[in-house]
C-alpha positions in Angstrom: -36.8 -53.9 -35.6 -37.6 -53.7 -39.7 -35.3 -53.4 -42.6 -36.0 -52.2 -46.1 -35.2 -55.2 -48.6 -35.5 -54.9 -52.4 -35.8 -58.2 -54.7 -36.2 -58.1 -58.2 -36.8 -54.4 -58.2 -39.7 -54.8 -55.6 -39.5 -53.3 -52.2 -40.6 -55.0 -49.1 -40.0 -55.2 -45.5 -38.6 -57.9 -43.6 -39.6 -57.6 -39.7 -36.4 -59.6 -37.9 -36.9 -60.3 -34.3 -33.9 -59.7 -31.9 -33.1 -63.5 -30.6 -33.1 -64.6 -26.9 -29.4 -64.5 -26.6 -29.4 -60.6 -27.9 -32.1 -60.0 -25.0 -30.0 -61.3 -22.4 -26.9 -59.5 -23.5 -28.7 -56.5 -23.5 -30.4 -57.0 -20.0 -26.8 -58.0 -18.4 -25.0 -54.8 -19.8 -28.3 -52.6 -18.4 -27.8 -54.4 -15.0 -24.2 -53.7 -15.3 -24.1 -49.7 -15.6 -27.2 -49.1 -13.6 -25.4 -51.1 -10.6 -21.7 -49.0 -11.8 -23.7 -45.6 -11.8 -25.1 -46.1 -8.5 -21.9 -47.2 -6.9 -20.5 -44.3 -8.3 -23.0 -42.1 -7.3 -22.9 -43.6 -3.9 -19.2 -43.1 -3.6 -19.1 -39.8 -4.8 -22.1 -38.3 -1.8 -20.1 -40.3 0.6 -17.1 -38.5 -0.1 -18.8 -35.5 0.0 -20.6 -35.9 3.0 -17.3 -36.7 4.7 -15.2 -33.9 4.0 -18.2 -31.6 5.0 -17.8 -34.1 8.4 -14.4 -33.9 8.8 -14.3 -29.6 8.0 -17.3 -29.1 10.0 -16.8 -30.9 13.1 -13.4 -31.2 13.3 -13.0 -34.7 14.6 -11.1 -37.4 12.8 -13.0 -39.9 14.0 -15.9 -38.1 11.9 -14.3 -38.7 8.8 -13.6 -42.2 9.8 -16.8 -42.9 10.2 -18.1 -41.6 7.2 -15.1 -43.2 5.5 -16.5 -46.7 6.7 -20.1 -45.2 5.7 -18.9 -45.4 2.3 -17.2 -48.1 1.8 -20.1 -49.8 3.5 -23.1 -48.3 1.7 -20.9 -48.6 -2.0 -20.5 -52.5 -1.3 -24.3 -53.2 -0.2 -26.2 -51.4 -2.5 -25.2 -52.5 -5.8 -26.1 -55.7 -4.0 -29.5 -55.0 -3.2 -30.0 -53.9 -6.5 -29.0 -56.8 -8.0 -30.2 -59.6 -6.2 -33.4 -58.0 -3.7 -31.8 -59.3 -0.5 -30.0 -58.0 2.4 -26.8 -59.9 3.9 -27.5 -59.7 7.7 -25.5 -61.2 10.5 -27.2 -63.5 12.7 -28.4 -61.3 15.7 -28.2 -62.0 19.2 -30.4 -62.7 21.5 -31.6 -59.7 24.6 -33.9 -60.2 27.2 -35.6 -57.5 28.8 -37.8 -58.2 31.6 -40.5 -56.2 33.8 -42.2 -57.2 36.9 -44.3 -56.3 39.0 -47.0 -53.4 38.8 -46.7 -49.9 37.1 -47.7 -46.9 39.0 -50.9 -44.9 38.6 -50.4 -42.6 35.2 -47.2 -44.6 33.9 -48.0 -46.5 30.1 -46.1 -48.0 27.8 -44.1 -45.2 26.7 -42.5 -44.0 29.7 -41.5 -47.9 30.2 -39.9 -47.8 26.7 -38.5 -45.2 27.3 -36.9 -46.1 31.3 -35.4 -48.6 29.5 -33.9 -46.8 26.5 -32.6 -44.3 29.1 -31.2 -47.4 30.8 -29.4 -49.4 27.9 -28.5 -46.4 25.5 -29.5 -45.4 22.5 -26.9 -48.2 21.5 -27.7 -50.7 23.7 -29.4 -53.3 21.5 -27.6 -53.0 18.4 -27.1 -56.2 16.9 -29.7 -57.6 19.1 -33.3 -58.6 19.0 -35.2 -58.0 22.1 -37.5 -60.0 23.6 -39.5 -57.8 25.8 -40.6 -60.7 29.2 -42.4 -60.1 32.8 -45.5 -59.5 34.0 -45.8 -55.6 33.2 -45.4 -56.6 29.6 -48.1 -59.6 29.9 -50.7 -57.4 30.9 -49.9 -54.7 28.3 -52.5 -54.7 25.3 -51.8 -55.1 22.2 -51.4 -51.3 21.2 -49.4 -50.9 24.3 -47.3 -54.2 23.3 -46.7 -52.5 19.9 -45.9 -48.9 21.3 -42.9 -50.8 22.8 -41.6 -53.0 20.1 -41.8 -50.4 17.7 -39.3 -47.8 19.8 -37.2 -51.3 20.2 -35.1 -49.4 17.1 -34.5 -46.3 19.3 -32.0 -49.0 21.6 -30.5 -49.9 18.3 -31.7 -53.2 18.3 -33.5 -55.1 14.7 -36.5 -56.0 16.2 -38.1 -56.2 19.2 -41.3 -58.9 20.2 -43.2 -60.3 22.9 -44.0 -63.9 23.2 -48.2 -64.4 21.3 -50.7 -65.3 23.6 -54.6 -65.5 23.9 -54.6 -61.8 23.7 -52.6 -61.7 20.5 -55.0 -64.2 19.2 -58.0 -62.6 19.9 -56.6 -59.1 18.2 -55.8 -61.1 15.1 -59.1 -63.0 14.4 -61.4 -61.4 12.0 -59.1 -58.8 11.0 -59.2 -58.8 7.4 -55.7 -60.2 6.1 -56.1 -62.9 9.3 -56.4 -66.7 7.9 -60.2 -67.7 8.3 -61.7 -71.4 9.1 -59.3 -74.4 8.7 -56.4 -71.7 8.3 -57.3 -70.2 11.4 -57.0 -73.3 13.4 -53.9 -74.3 11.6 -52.0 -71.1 12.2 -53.1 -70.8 15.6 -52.0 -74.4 16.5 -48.4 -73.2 15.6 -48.4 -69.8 16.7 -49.1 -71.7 20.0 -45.4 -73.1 20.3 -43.7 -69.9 19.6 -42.6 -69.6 22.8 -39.1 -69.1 24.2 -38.1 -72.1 26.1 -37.6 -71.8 30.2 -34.2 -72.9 29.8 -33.3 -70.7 27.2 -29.8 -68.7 27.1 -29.6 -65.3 26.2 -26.6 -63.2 25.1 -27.8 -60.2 27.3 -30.3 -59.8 30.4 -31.9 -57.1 31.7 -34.5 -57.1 34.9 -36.3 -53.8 35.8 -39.3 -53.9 38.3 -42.5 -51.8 37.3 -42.9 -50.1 41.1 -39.5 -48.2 39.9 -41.0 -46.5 36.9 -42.3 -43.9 36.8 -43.4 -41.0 34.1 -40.6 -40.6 31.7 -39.8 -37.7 29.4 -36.8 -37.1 26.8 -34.7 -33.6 27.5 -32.7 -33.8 24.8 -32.1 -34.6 21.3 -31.8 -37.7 21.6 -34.7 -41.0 23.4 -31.6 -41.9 25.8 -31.9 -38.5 26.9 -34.8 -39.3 29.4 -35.6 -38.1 33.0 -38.3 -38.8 35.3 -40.5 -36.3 35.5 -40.1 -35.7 39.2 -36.3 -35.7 38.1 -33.9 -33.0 36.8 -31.7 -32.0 33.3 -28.2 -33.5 34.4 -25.4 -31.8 34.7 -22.4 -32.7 32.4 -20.1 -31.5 34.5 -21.0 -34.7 36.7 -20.5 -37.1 33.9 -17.6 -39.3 33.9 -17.8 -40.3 30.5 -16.5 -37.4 28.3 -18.1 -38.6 25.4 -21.5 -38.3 27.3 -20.5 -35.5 28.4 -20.1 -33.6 25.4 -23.6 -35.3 23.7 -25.4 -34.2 27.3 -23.5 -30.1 26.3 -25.0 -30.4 22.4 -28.2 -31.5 23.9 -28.3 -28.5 26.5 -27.2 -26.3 24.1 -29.6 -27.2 21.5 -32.6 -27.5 24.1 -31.8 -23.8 25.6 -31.9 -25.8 28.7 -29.4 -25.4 31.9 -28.5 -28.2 33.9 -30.1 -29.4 36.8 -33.0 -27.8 35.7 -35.9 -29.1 37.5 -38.2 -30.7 34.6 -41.5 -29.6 36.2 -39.8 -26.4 35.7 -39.7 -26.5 32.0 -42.2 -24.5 30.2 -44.7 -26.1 27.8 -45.4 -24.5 25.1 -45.8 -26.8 22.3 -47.6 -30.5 22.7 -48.2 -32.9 20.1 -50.0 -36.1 20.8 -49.4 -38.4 18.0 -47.1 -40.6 15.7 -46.8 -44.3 15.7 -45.8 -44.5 19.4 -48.5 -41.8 21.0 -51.5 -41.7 18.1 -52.9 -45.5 19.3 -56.7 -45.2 20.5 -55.9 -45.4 23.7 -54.2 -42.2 23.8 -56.7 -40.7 22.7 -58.8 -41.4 25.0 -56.6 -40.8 27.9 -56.2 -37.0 26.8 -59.7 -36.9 25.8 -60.0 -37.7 29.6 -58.2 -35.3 30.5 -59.2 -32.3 28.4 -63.0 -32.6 28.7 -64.5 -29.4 29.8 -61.3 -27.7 29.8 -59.7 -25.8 27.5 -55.6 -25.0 26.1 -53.5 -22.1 27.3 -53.3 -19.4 24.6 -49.5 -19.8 24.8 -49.2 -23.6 23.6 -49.6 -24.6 20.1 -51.6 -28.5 20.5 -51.8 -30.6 17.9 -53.3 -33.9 17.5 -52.8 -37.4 14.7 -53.9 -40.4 15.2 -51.3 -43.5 14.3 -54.1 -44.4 11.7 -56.4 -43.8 9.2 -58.4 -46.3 11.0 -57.7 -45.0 14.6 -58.7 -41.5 12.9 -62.2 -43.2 12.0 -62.6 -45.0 15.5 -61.9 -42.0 17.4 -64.4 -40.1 15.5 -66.8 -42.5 15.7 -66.2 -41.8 19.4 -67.0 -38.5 19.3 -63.0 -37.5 20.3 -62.5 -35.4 17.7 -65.1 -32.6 19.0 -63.4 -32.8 22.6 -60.2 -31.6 20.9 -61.8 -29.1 19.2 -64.1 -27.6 21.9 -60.7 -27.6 23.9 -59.2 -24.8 21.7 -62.2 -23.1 20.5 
């Protein structure tokens, strides 16, 4: 900042520089009511958002919930703010294993989602799942992924498979993969991440591949799944009255009746992508199927790769025109 001085009748400027101390103050006192104003905020929308709760749904426990939402959310993120991390309780371990073979047309996905159906929605939460067995073994990589990326759908934080020679071979020569002596030197310890044979796990799960077998969601929600040789339940069945009313919601929403055979459902919408369905090898499976044919007037088909690069690769493999010649 400047000030005007005048000595001996002639004016001139002095430039004084704020000093360290002055910097610091003013930093702290920024830090201070951008971290009040977002609490503030954050307590106010809460607030909000569980009155229109508690009116709109008419369940106390709904406005309990978002009670806890708010305290929650007004603790942690001044916290973020202020210090970039993210307390986080130490999460438990899950094994989920899958033996055996998978039947002719059943991939990834549907086994993702067998399990989801099996566990919950909530069934990992506070977990990290490890995902074991031969089925998962001879996954690919994109296949490998396609699971641990729906692990969040079970609630859990993460979800992995134990690296092997396949993983290995995916990485090298990708661009951000450690080259020469690195290479050897991260693939000597990626070689002992391993789970040990004798390891204990909070939770087990063991499912055999011959059992799955394709697997779509009904509802509104991924534990919402039925085989598709299966039916839309029936709530009036369901024991659990919680279920029970989520299963009612998810009918009601859906237009669907219970029992419902699900070959009886009528398609008229597909879409073939996201992070989950938009891999490569998706592509080429519906490329498979598709050649030569073409799409009812009455469905709406739409198709994204996962990836710009997917997008490029599947081009480069001449997918793109099968799709279009299949609605032209």
């Amino acid at each position: 900042m400047t000030t005007d001085v005048v000595v001996t009748g002639v004016p001139f400027t002095v430039v004084v520089e704020p000093s360290l101390h002055v910097w610091i103050v003013v930093g702290v006192v920024t830090v201070v009511v951008v971290i009040g104003v977002v609490f503030l905020t954050t307590v106010v929308i809460g607030v909000v958002a569980t009155v229109v709760m508690f009116l709109f749904t008419d369940r106390i426990c709904s406005c309990l919930v978002g009670v806890r939402v708010v305290v929650a959310t007004a603790l942690v993120v001044p916290l973020v703010l202020a210090t970039q991390t993210l307390i986080q309780s130490r999460a438990k371990n899950f094994k989920i294993s899958v033996d055996g073979k998978l039947p002719l047309g059943v991939t990834a996905k549907d086994v993702i989602l067998s399990i989801i159906g099996n566990i919950g929605t909530a069934g990992g939460t506070g977990y990290v799942i490890e995902y074991c067995g031969e089925v998962f073994r001879n996954f690919s990589m994109e296949e490998r992924m396609t699971v641990c990326n729906m692990s969040i759908e079970a609630g859990a934080r993460a979800g992995l498979v134990a690296p092997d020679q396949k993983t290995f071979d995916y990485i090298k020569g990708r661009p951000l993969a450690p080259k020469g002596e690195n290479w050897e030197k991260a693939l000597k310890y990626w070689s002992t991440l391993y789970t040990d044979k004798d390891a204990k796990f909070d939770r087990e799960l063991y499912l055999q591949g011959k059992d799955i077998e394709p697997t779509v969601t009904w509802g509104t929600s991924p534990q919402d799944t039925a085989s598709i040789n299966g039916k839309v339940p029936d709530p009036n069945l369901e024991k659990n009255e919680d279920r029970k009313k989520s299963i009612l919601r998810s009918l009601d929403y859906m237009g669907l009746e219970p029992s419902t055979a699900i070959q009886d459902i009528k398609i008229d919408k597909v879409f073939i992508g996201s992070c989950t369905n938009g891999r490569i090898e998706d592509l080429r499976e519906v490329a498979k199927i598709v050649k030569g044919k073409k799409v009812n007037k009455s469905v709406d088909a739409i198709v994204v790769p996962g990836s710009g690069l997917v997008k490029l690769q599947a081009e480069k493999e001449g997918l793109d025109k099968i799709f279009k010649d299949s609605v032209s």
